[in-house]
C-alpha positions as CSV (number, residue, x, y, z in Angstrom):
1,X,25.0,46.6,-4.9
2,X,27.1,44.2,-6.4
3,X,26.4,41.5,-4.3
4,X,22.3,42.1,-4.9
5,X,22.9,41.5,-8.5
6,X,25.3,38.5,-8.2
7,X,22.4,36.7,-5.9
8,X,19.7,37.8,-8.2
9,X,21.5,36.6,-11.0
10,X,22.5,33.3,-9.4
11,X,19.2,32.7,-8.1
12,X,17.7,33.3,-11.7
13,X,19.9,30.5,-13.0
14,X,18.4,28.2,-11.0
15,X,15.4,28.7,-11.5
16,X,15.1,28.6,-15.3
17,X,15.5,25.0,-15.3
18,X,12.8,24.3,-12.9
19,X,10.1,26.0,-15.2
20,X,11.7,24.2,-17.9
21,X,10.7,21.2,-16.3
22,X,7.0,22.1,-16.0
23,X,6.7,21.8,-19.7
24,X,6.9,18.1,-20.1
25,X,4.5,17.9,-17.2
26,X,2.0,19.7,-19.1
27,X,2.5,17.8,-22.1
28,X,1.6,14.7,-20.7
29,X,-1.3,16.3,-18.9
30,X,-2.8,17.2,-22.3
31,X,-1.5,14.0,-23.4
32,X,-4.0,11.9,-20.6
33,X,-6.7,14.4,-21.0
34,X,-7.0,14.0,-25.0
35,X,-7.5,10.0,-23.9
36,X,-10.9,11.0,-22.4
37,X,-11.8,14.5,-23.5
38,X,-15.4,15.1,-24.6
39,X,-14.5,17.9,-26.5
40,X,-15.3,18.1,-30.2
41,X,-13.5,17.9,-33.3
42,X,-12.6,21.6,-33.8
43,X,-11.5,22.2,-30.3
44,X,-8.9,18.9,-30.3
45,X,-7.7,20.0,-33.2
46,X,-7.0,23.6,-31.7
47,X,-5.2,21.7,-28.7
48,X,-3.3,20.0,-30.6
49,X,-1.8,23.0,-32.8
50,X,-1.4,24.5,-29.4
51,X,0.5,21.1,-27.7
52,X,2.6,21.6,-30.9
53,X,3.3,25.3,-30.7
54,X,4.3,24.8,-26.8
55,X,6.4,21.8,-27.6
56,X,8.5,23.2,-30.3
57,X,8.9,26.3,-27.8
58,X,10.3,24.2,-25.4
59,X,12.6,22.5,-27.8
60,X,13.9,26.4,-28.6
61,X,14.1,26.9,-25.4
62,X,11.2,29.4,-24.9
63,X,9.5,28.1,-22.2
64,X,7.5,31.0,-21.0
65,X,5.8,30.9,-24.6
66,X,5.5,27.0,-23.8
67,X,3.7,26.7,-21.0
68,X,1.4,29.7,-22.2
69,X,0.8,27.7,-25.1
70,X,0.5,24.6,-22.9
71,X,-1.9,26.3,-20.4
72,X,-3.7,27.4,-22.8
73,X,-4.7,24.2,-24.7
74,X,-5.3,22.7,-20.7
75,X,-7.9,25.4,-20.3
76,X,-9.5,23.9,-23.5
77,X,-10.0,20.5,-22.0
78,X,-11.5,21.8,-19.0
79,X,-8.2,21.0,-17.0
């Protein structure tokens, strides 16, 4: 049992900072895709609280609420 735990637990820990890195990746998808968006005015301003709201969760380290804030803002542009 203990040995289950210790893998899980070790296996966790590498993880996190592989979705952490996913974060900057979206970030400069939305970055590219505000360059040629169609979208109007309300709807890039709604991405961009959203690219704001994921970034700053990434900077606290939160970056299951990042990338849903990220995704999220993606799904806006059509991406």
């Amino acid at each position: 049992m203990k040995t289950t735990v210790l893998t899980l637990a070790v296996t966790l820990g590498f993880a996190a900072p592989a979705f952490a890195n996913d974060c900057p990746n979206l970030m400069g998808q939305i970055d590219e895709a505000m360059t040629t968006t169609t979208v109007d005015d309300a709807t890039k301003a709604e991405v961009q609280a959203l690219y704001d709201t994921g970034k700053a969760a990434h900077e606290a380290v939160d970056h299951d609420a990042s990338v849903a804030a990220l995704e999220e803002a993606l799904a806006l542009l059509g991406q």
